[in-house]
C-alpha positions as CSV (number, residue, x, y, z in Angstrom):
1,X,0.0,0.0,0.0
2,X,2.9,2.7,0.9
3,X,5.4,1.0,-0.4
4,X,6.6,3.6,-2.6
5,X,6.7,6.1,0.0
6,X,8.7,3.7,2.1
7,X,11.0,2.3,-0.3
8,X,10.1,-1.1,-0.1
9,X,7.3,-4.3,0.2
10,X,9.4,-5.6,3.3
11,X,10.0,-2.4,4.9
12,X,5.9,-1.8,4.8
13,X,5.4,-5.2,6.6
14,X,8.1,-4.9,9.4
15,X,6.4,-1.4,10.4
16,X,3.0,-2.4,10.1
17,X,3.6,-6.0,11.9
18,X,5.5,-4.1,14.7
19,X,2.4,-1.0,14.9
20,X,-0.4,-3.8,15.6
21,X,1.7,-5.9,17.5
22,X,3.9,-3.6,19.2
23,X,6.9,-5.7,18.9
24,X,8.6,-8.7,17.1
25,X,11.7,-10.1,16.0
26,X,13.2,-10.9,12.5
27,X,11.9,-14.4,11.9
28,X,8.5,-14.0,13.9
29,X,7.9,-11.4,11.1
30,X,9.5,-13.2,8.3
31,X,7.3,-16.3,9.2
32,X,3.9,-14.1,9.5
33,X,4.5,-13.0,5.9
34,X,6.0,-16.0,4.9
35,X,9.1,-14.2,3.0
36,X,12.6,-14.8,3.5
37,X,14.7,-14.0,6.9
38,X,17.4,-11.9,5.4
39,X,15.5,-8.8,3.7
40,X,13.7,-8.4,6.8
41,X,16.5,-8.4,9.3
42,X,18.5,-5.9,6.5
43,X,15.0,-3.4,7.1
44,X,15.0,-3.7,10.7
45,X,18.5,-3.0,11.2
46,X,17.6,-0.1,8.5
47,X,15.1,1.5,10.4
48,X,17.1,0.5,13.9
49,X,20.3,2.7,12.7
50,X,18.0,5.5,11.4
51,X,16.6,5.6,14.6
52,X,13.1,4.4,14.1
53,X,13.3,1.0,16.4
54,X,15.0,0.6,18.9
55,X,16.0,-3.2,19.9
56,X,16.6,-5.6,23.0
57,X,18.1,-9.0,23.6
58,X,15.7,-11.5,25.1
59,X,18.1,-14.9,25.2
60,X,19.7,-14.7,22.1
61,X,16.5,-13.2,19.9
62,X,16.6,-9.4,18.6
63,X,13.4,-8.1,20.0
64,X,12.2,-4.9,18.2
65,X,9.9,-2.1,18.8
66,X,9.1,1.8,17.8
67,X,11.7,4.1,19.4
68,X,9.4,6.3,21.6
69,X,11.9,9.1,21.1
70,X,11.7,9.1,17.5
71,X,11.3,12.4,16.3
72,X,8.7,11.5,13.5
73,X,7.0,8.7,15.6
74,X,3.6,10.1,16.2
75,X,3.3,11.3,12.2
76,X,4.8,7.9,11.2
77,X,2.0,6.1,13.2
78,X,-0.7,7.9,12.0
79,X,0.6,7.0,8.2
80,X,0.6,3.6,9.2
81,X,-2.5,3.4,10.7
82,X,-4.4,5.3,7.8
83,X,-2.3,2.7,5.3
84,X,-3.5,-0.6,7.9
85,X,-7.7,0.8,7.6
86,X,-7.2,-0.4,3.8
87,X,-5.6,-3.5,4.4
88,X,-8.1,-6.3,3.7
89,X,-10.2,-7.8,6.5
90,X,-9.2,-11.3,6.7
91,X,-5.5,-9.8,7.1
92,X,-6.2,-6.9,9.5
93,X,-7.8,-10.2,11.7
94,X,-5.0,-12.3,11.2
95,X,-2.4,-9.2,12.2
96,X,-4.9,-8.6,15.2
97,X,-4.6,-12.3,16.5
98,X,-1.5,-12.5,18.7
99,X,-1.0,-15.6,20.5
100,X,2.1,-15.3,22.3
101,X,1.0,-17.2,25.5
102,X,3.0,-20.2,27.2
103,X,1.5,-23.5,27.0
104,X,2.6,-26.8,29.0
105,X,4.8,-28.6,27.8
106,X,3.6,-31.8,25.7
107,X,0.4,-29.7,25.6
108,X,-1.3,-29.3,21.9
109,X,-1.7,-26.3,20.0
């Protein structure tokens, strides 16, 4: 949808999946879009250096989220969120459903 403005597919989908979700890492985000590892880690580490996410270590995972002192955050947002009300239904669900909860082990999903 914004693409263009943002320079790239992958770049649209690491901000979007990190403004519904409020964070991620590399391959939780590759997986959701189902595209390959390294173009997404090259955009977070993008938008990380320009100052746009800021990152933790949890273990040995990369754990990204919006920089709160991000000069352009608030305007960046809003883009995003006028770009996510187009997004398809089914999608905007699927974004929406977050099921980060521990389960027992042996347990079924």
């Amino acid at each position: 949808m914004i693409e263009t403005i943002l320079g790239s597919e992958n770049a649209e989908r690491v901000l979007i999946y990190l403004l519904v979700r409020g964070k991620g890492y590399a391959s939780e985000i590759a997986d959701y879009f189902n595209v390959d590892l390294s173009p997404i880690q090259k955009q977070l580490l993008k938008f990380e250096s320009g100052g746009v996410l800021v990152s933790t270590l949890a273990g040995r995972t990369r754990i990204f989220q919006f920089n709160p002192s991000y000069a352009f955050l608030s305007e960046l947002k809003e883009l995003l969120n006028k770009a996510f009300q187009f997004y398809p239904p089914e999608e905007v669900e699927q974004l929406k459903m977050n099921r980060r909860r521990p389960h027992r082990t042996g347990k079924p999903l």
